[in-house]
C-alpha positions as CSV (number, residue, x, y, z in Angstrom):
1,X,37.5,19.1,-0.7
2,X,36.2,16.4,-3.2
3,X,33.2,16.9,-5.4
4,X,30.9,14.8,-3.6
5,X,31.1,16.8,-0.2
6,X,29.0,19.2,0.6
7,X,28.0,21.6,3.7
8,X,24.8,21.2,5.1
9,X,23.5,24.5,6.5
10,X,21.4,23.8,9.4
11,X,20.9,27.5,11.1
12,X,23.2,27.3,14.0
13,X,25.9,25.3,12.1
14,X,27.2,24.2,9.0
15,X,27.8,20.2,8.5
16,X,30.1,18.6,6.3
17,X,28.4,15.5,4.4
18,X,29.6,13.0,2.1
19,X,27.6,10.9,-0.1
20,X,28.3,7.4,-0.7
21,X,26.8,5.4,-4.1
22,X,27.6,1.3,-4.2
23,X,29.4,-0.1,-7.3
24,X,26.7,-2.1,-7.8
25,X,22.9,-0.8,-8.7
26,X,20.1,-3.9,-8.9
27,X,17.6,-0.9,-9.4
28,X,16.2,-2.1,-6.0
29,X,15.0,0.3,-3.5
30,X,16.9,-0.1,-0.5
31,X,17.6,2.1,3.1
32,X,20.1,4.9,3.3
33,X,23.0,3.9,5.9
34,X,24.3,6.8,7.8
35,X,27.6,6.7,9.8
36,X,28.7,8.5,12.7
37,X,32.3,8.3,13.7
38,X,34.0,8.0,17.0
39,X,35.0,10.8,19.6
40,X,37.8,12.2,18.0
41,X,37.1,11.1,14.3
42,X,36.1,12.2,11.0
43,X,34.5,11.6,7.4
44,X,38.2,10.4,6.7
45,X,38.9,8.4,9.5
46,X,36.6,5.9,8.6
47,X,39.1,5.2,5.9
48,X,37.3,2.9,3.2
49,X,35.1,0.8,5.6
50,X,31.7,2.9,4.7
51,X,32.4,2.7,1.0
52,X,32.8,-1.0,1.1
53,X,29.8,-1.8,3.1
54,X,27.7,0.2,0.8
55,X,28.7,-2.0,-1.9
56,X,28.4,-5.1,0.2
57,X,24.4,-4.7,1.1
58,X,24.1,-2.4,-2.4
59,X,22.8,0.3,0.1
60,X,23.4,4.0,-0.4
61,X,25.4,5.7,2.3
62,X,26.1,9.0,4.4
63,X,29.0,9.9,6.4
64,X,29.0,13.4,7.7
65,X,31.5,15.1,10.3
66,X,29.6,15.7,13.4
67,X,29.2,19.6,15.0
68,X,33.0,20.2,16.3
69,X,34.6,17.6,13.7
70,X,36.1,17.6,11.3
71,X,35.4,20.1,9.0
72,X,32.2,20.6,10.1
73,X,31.2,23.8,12.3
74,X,31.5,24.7,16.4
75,X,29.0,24.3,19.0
76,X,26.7,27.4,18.9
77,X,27.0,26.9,22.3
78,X,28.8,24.6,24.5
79,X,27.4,21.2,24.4
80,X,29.2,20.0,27.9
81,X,29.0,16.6,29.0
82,X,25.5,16.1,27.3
83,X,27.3,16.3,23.8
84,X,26.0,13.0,22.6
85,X,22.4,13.3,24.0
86,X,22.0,16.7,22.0
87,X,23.3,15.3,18.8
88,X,21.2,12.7,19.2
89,X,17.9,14.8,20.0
90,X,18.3,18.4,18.6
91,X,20.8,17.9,15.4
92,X,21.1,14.3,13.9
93,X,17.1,14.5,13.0
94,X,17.4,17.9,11.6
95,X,20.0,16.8,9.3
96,X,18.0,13.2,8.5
97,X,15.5,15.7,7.1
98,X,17.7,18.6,5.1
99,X,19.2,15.4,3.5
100,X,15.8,14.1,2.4
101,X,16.5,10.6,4.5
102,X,13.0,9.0,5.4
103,X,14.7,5.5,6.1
104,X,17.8,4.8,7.1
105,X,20.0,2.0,9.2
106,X,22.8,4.1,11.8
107,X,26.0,2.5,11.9
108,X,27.9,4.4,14.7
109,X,31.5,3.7,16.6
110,X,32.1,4.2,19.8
111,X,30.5,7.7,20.2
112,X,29.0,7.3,17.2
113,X,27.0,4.2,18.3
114,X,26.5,5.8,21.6
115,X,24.7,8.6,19.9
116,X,22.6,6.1,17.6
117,X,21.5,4.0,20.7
118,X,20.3,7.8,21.8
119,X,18.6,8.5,18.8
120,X,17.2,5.3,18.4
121,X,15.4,5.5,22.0
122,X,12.8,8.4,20.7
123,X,11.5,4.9,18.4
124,X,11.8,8.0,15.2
125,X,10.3,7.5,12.0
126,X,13.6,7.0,9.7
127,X,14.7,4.7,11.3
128,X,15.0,0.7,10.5
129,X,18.1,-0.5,12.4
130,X,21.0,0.6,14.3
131,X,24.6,-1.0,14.0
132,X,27.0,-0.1,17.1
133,X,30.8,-0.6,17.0
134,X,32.2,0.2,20.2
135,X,29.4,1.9,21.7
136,X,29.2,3.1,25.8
137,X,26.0,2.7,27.3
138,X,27.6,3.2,30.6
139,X,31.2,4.9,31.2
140,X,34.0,2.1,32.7
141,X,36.7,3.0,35.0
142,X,38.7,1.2,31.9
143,X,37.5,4.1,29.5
144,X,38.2,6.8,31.9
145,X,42.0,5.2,32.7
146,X,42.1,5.4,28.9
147,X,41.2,8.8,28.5
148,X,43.2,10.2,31.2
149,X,45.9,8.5,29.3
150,X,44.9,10.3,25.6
151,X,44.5,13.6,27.5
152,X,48.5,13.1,28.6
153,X,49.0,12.3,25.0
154,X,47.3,14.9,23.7
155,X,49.2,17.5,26.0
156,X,52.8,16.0,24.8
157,X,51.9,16.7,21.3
158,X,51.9,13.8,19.4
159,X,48.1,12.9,19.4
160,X,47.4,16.9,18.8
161,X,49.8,16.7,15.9
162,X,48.2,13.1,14.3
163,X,44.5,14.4,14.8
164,X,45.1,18.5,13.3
165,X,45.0,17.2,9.8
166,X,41.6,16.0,10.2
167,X,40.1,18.6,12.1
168,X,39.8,22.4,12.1
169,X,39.6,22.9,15.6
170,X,41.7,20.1,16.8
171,X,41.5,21.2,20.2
172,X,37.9,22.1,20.5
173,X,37.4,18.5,18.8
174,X,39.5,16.7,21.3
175,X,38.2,18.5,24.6
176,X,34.6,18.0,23.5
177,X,35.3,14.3,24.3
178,X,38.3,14.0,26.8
179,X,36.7,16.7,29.3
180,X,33.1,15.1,29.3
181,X,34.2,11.6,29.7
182,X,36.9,12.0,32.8
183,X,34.2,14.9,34.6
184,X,33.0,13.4,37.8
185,X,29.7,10.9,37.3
186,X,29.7,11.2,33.5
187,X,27.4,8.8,32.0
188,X,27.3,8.5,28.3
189,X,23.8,8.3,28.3
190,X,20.8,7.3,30.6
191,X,20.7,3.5,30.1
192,X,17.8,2.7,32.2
193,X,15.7,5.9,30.9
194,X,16.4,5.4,27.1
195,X,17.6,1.7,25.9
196,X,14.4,0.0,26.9
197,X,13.2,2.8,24.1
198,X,15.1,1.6,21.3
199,X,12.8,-1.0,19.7
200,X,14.5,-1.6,16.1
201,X,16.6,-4.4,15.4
202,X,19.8,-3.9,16.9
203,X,23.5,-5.5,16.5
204,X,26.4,-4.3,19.0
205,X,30.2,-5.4,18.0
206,X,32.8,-4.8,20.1
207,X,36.6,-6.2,20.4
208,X,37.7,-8.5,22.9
209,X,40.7,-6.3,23.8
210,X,38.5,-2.6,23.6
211,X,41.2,-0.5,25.2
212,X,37.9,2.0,26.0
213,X,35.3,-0.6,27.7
214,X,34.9,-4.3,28.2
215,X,32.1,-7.0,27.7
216,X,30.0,-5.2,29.6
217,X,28.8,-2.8,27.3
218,X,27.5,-5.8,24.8
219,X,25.6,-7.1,27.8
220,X,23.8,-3.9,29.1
221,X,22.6,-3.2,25.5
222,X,21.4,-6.6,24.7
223,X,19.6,-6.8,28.6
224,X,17.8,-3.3,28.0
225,X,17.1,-2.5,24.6
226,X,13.7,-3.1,23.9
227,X,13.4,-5.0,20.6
228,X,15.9,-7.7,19.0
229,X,19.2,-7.3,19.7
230,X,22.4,-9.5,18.6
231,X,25.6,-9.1,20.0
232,X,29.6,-10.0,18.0
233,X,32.6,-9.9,20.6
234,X,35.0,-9.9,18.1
235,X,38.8,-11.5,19.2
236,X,42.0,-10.3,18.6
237,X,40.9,-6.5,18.7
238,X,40.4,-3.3,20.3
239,X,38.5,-0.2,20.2
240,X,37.7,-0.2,16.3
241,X,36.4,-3.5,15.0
242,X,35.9,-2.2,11.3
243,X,39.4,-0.8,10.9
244,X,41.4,-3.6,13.0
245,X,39.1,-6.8,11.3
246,X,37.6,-5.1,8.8
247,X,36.8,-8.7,6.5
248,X,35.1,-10.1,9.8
249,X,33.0,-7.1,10.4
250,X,31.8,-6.3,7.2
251,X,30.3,-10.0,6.9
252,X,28.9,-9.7,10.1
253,X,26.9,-5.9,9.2
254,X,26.6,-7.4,5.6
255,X,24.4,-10.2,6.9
256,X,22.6,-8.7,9.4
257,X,21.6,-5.2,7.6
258,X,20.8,-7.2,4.2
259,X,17.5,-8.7,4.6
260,X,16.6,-5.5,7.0
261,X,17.8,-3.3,3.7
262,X,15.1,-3.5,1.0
263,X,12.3,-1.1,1.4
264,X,8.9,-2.1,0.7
């Protein structure tokens, strides 16, 4: 485990967190930006794309393995298919507070995002801005043909054997998501009920050729949120905009959480 990780004990579980510091210090006081990584990912999986927005907007970060990821502990208690809402509600603000975070900006993907939106919707203190990359408000026939798809995958072996190495409980991690997301009227979260909540600044991003959803998801978010909210269909991409055109999508975050970043 590298030096800079460490486990955040929150009571009913343990989370894995790992602190990011840009290159660059002006000595200005800026927000905290706090990832949270897809359905099936992971501190790691996020490769260097955290790192490198840090230094971008000179912001310090946090990316953490969410419960059942990772490295990070079980579910006291099975989540089922309200695993995002109850991240969102019960566990992300617990660990905003252990970590000392009074302001921060959420950049989340897919899940991730769909679990900032959630957050976001309770209008909570820490917060200043939410990025989304991929996010769901609603769930697609696309996304469940995709799934359905991953779970036959999964089954075979091959994605089991890609995704153990990140996770301790690679198949807890991996029905977590697959089961909630093909289980008969799953919604990712209450659209209606909670976007109209969300009354920071908002940007969504999502590719052109998202595998997991369409257009669609860009346009219910902008029509509902309640505040400003700017939308990047980005072309020539699928399901993870910061890994797949990662030069595009760092200038596009860069620029919108910069002015937004400086506290004060």
């Amino acid at each position: 485990m590298p030096s800079e990780d460490v486990f955040i004990d929150l009571g009913d579980r343990r989370l894995r967190v790992r602190r990011l510091t840009p290159v660059q210090d002006d000595g200005l006081d800026r927000t905290v930006l706090v990832f949270l990584h897809e359905g099936l990912g992971s501190i790691e999986m996020w490769r260097d794309f955290p790192q490198k927005l840090c230094d971008a907007t000179r912001c310090a970060g946090i990316v953490y393995d969410r419960t059942g990821y990772g490295r990070s502990s079980a579910w006291p208690s099975d989540p089922g298919v309200r695993y995002m809402e109850i991240e969102a509600d019960l566990v992300l603000p617990r660990l905003l507070a252990a970590l000392g975070i009074e302001d921060c900006v959420l950049v989340g993907h897919s899940d991730g995002g769909t679990i900032a939106l959630n957050y976001a919707a309770a209008d909570p203190e820490p917060l200043r801005a939410v990025v989304t990359l991929a996010a769901h408000a609603i769930n697609e026939p696309v996304c469940v043909e995709a799934i359905t798809r991953a779970r036959a995958t999964f089954a075979s072996g091959d994605l089991r054997q890609r995704l153990a190495k990140y996770h301790d409980d690679v198949d807890g991690a991996f029905h977590l998501w697959a089961d909630a997301w093909v289980a008969p009227g799953f919604e990712p979260m209450d659209a209606n009920g909670r976007l109209p909540g969300v009354v920071v600044p908002v940007q969504a991003i999502q590719g052109e050729d998202d595998e997991y959803g369409t257009e669609l998801q860009l346009g219910i978010i902008a029509g509902k949120v309640g505040g400003y909210c700017e939308t990047r269909l980005v072309p020539d991409c699928g399901h993870s905009p910061h890994l797949q055109r990662p030069a595009h999508v760092l200038a596009e975050i860069t620029r919108f959480v910069s002015p937004l970043a400086l506290l004060g």
